[in-house]
N, C-alpha and C positions, 0 to 999 in steps of 0.2 A: 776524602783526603785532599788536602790543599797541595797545591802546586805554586810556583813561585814561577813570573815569569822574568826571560833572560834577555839580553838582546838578540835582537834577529827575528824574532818571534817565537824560541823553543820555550818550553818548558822544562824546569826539573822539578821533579820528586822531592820535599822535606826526606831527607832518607827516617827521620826518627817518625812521622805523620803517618801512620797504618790504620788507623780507626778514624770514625767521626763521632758529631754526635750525630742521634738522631731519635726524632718524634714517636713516642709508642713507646710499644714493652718489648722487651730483649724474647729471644727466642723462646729461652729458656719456661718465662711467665706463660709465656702464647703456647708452650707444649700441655701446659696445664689447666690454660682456658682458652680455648682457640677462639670463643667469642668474644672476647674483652677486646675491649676500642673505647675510642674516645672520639669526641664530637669532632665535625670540622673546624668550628670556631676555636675552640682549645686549641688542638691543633697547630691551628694558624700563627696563635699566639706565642707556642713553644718553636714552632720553625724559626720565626727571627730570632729566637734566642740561639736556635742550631747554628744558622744559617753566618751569624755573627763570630760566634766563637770557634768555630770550623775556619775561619778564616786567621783567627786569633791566636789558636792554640793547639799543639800536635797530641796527636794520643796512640798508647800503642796497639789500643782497639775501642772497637766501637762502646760508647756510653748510651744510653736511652733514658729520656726525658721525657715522662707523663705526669698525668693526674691522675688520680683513681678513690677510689673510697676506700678506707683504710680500719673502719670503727671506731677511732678519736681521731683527734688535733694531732697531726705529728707532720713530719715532714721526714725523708731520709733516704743516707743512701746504700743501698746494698751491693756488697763489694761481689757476691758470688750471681748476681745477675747483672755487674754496673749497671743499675737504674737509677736515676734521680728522681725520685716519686717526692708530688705535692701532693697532701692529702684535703678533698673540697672541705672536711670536718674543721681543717688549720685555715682554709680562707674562711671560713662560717665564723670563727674565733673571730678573727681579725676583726672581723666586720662589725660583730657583736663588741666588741674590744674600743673600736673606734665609735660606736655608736653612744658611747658614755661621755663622748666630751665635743661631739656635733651633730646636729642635727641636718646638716648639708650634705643631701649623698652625694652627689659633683665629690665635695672634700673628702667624703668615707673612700667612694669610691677610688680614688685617687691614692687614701691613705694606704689602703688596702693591697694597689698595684705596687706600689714602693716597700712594702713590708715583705711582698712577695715576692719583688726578686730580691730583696736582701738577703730572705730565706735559701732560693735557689741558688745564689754566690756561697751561701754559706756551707749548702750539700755539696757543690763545684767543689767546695777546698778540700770536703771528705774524699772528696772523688776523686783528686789531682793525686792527694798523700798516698792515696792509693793503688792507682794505674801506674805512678813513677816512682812509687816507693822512697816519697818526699822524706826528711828528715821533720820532727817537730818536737822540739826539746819545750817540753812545760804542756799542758793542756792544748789535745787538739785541738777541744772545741772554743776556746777563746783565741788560737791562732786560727781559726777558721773565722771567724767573726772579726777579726780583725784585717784578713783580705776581702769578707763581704764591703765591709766598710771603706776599705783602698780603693777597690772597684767601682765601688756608687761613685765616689769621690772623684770625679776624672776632670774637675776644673769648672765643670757648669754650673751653675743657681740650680738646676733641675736637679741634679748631682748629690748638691748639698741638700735641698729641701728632703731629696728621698732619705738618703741616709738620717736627717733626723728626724722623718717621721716612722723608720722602720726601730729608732731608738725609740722615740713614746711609746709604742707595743707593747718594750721590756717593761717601759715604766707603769703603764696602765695593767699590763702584766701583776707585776705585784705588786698592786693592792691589794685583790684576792687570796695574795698568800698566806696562810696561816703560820705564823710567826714561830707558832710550839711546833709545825710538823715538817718544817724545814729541812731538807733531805742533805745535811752536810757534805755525806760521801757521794751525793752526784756526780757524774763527770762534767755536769754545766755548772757557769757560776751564776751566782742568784740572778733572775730578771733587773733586779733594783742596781748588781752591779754592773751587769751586759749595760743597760741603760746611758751608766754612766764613762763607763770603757768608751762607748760608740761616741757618746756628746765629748768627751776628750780629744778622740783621733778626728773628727769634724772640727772641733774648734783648732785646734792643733795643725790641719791643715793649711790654714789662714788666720791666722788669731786676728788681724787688722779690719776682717771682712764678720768674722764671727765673735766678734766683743758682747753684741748682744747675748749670748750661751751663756757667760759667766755671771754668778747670783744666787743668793741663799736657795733658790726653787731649781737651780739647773747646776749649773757647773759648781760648785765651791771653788773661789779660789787660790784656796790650798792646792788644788788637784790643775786645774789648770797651769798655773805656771809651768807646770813639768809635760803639759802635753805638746809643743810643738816638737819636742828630742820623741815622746814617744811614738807621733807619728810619723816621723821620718825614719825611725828603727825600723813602725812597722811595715814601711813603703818598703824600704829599702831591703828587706826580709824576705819580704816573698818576692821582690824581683831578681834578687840572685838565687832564689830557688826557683823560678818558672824561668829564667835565663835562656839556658838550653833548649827549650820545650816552646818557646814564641818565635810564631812562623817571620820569618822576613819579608 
């Protein structure tokens, strides 16, 4: 739990900051398998993420952030153990995913890191809606995806490259899709349109810096012109819904 320091040297309490996050599985999982763990190195890699947003953002109890083996590709998060669980099946995708358009693991690899925390921002937003009992008028899971997307975006070239290589995923995504078995009533929207939702609020960010995105194979645009109002809605969106909840 973060502390905010004062002058003089005291400390106060966030009065709303009662939880953290933290590395592992929740109690709850470990009463069921008290041998389940995860590697150091994983580990490691989830701490900076703890380590980060414990300083970022208050909670009213503790969340848990692993990986684990899951039986497919998924990622998700469950609200009756707050876990944020990556599933290694969804980085194997990835991998496999990115392997269809380079043959440079340096770039796979990299693509791979970038898709994966956009993935993690994106269980974060399930996770916030739910700890703080957020408001989200229209599809969660596209207002989830569109604070992954705020998130990446924080003003760097690293920033931006992540968020649009965690958008190619969606696109290389569906290809594979089979066009007759389209699952309409999903709660997700198509890959093809995550895709293009994500390369909007990127270009949208800076249109002067991101001119390159617009073009028959990426942006159309018709859809561009209307993306720097929609990313600024959807900045502006969730910073007055995480308002209260961001540590000083």
């Amino acid at each position: 739990m973060s502390v905010n320091a004062q002058p003089g040297g005291t400390t106060v309490k966030n009065a709303l900051d009662k939880g953290d996050f933290k590395v592992g599985f929740s109690p709850k999982t470990k009463a069921k398998d008290p041998k389940k763990a995860m590697p150091a190195d994983e580990q490691a890699v989830l701490q900076e993420i703890a380590t980060s947003l414990n300083q970022l953002i208050a909670l009213p109890r503790n969340v848990y952030l692993n990986f684990d083996t899951c039986g497919e590709a998924n990622a998700f998060y469950d609200p009756e153990t707050t876990e944020i669980t990556i599933c290694y099946e969804l980085l194997d995708q990835f991998e496999s995913e990115f392997k269809t358009i380079s043959k440079d693991q340096k770039r796979i690899d990299a693509m791979v890191e970038d898709t994966l925390v956009q993935t993690f921002f994106h269980e974060l937003g399930h996770c916030l809606i739910d700890v703080w009992d957020l408001p989200a008028t229209g599809r969660e899971e596209d207002a989830v995806d569109q604070l992954a997307t705020v998130l990446l975006l924080d003003g760097s070239p690293e920033g931006r490259d992540s968020a649009i290589n965690a958008a190619i995923e969606f696109e290389i995504a569906s290809r594979s899709e089979n066009k007759a078995s389209l699952m309409f009533w999903d709660e997700h929207s198509f890959s093809k349109t995550r895709f293009y939702d994500m390369m909007c609020l990127v270009y949208g960010s800076d249109p002067q810096k991101n001119g390159n995105l617009v073009g028959p194979k990426l942006l159309p645009i018709e859809r561009a012109e209307r993306c720097p109002n929609e990313y600024k809605r959807a900045e502006r969106a969730w910073l007055r819904l995480l308002e209260p909840y961001i540590l000083k």
